[in-house]
C-alpha positions as CSV (number, residue, x, y, z in Angstrom):
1,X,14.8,-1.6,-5.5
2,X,14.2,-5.2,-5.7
3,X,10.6,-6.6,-4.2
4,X,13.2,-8.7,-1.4
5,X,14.6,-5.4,-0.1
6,X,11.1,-4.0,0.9
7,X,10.0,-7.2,2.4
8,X,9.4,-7.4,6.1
9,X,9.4,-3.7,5.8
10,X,6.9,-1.9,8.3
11,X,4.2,0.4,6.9
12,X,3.7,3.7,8.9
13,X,1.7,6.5,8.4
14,X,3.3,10.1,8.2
15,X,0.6,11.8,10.0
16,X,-0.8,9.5,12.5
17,X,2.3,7.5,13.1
18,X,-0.2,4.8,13.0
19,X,1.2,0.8,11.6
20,X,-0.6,0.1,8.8
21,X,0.8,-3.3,7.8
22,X,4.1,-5.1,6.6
23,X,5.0,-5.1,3.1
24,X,4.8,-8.8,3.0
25,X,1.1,-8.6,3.9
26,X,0.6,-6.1,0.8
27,X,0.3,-7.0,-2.9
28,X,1.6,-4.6,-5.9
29,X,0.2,-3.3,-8.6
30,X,2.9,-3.6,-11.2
31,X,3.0,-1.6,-14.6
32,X,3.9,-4.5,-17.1
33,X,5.0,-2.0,-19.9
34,X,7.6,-0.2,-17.9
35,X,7.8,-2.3,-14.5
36,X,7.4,0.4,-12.5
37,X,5.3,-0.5,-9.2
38,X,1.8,1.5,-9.6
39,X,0.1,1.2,-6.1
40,X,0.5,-0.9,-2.9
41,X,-2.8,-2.6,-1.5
42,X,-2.9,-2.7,2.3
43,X,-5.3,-4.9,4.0
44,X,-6.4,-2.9,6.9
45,X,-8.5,-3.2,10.1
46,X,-11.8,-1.8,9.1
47,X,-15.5,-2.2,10.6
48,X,-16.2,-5.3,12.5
49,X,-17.5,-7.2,9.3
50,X,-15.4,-6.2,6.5
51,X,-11.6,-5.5,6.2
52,X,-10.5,-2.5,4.5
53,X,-8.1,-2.1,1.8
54,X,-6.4,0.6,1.6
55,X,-5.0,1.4,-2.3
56,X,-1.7,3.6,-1.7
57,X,-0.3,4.6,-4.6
58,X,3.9,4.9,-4.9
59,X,3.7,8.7,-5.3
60,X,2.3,7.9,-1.5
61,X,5.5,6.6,-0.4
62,X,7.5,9.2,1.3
63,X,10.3,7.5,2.8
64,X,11.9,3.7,2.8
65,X,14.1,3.3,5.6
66,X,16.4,0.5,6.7
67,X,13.4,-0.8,8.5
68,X,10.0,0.9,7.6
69,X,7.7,3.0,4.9
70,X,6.4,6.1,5.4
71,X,3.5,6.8,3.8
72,X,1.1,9.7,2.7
73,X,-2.3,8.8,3.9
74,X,-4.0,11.5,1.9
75,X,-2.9,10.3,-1.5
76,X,-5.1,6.5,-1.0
77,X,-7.3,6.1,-3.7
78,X,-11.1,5.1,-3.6
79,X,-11.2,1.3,-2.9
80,X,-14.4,0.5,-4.7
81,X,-13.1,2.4,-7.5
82,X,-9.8,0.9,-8.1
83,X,-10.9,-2.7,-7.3
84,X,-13.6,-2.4,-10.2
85,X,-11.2,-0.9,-12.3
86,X,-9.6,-4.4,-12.0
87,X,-11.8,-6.5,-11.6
88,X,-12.0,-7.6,-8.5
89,X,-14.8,-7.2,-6.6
């Protein structure tokens, strides 16, 4: 599946139903030795001050329909963790 098809693509969550974001809002996380997509990163509301991110990896991803994901919330990894594990914090 090409990154165009998922674009404008809703993110919902299986348990809570809840919209988490659109794919366009997201980044990947892209193996570069097999090209696989690793994780999604989905900015999120979080407390007042700070956004959340929340790292959703593509084991998370439970079904692409013709106009929205949805997602496992209980597979997201730890935030802190991941973003030092790139780098980015």
């Amino acid at each position: 599946m090409r990154f165009s098809e998922l674009a404008g693509k809703e993110i919902i969550s299986l348990d809570e139903g809840a919209r988490l974001g659109v794919i366009s809002e997201t980044d990947l996380v892209i193996d570069t030795e097999t090209g696989t997509i690793r994780s999604l990163i989905v900015p999120n509301r979080g407390t007042f001050f700070r956004r959340r991110i929340l790292v959703l990896p593509f084991q998370g991803i439970k079904k692409i329909g013709h106009d929205l994901i949805i997602v496992d919330l209980s597979t997201i990894e730890d935030e802190e963790h991941y973003l030092k594990e790139l780098n980015l914090e």
